[in-house]
Every structure is written in structure tokens, then in C-alpha cells.
KELO-827279 format. One record per residue (C-alpha): residue number from 1; x, y, z. Coordinates in Angstrom, 2 decimals. Example, Ala and Ser with C-alpha at 12.3 -4.5 7.8 and 13.67 -1.06 7.14 Angstrom:
BEGIN
- 1  12.30  -4.50  7.80
- 2  13.67  -1.06  7.14
***
This chain:
BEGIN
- 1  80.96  68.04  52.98
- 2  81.06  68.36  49.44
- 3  84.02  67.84  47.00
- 4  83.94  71.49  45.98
- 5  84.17  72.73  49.78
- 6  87.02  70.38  50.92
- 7  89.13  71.57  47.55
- 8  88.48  74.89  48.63
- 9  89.25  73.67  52.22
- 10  92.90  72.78  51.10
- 11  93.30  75.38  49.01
- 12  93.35  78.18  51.79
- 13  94.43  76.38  54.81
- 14  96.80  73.65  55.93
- 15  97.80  71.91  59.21
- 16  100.13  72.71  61.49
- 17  102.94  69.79  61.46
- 18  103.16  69.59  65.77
- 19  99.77  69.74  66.85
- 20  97.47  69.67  63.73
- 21  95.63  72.48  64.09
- 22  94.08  73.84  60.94
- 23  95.51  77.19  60.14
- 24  95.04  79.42  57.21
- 25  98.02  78.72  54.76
- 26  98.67  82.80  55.05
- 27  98.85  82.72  59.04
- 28  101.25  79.57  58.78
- 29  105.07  79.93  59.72
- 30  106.68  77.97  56.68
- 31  109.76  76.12  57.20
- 32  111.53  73.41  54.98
- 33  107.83  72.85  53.08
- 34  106.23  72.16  56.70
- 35  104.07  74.67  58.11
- 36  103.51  75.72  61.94
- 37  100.83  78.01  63.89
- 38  103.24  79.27  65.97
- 39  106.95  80.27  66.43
- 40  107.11  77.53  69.78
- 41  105.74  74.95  67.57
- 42  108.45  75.45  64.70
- 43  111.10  76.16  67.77
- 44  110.26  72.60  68.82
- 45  110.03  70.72  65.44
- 46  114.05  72.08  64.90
- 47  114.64  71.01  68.11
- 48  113.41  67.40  67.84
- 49  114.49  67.15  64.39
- 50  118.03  67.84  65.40
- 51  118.69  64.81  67.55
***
């Protein structure tokens, strides 16, 4: 891929800090700066974070 497509890339999505899915940065469940596809997968980063 080109230079130009992966800025773009990065631009609009991001990666989901459980399973590393890529996920559009405006579908993403932000919390502390991390970002999650779902609700379960920010459910268990708090969980395992906690410990």
C-alpha cells in the first residue's frame, strides 16, 4: 500500500485494544484514550485492569 492510503488508513480507523480488530475510529467505544469494538471488550479490559 501506498504512504497516502495507510495515512488515510489511520486517520479514520483504529484498533480495538482486546482483540485488534480494525474498527472505524467513529464506531469505537473510547475509554481512558483506548478504544474498543464492543461494550464486552471494554467490560473486560476494566475488569483485567482492575486486578
Amino acid at each position: 500500500m501506498s504512504l497516502l492510503s495507510d495515512a488515510v488508513r489511520s486517520t479514520f480507523t483504529t484498533r480495538c485494544a482486546v482483540c485488534d480488530a480494525v474498527i472505524s475510529r467513529r464506531d469505537a467505544i473510547d475509554h481512558a484514550g483506548r478504544a474498543f469494538c464492543s461494550v464486552l471488550h471494554e467490560a473486560e479490559y476494566v475488569v483485567a485492569t482492575l486486578d
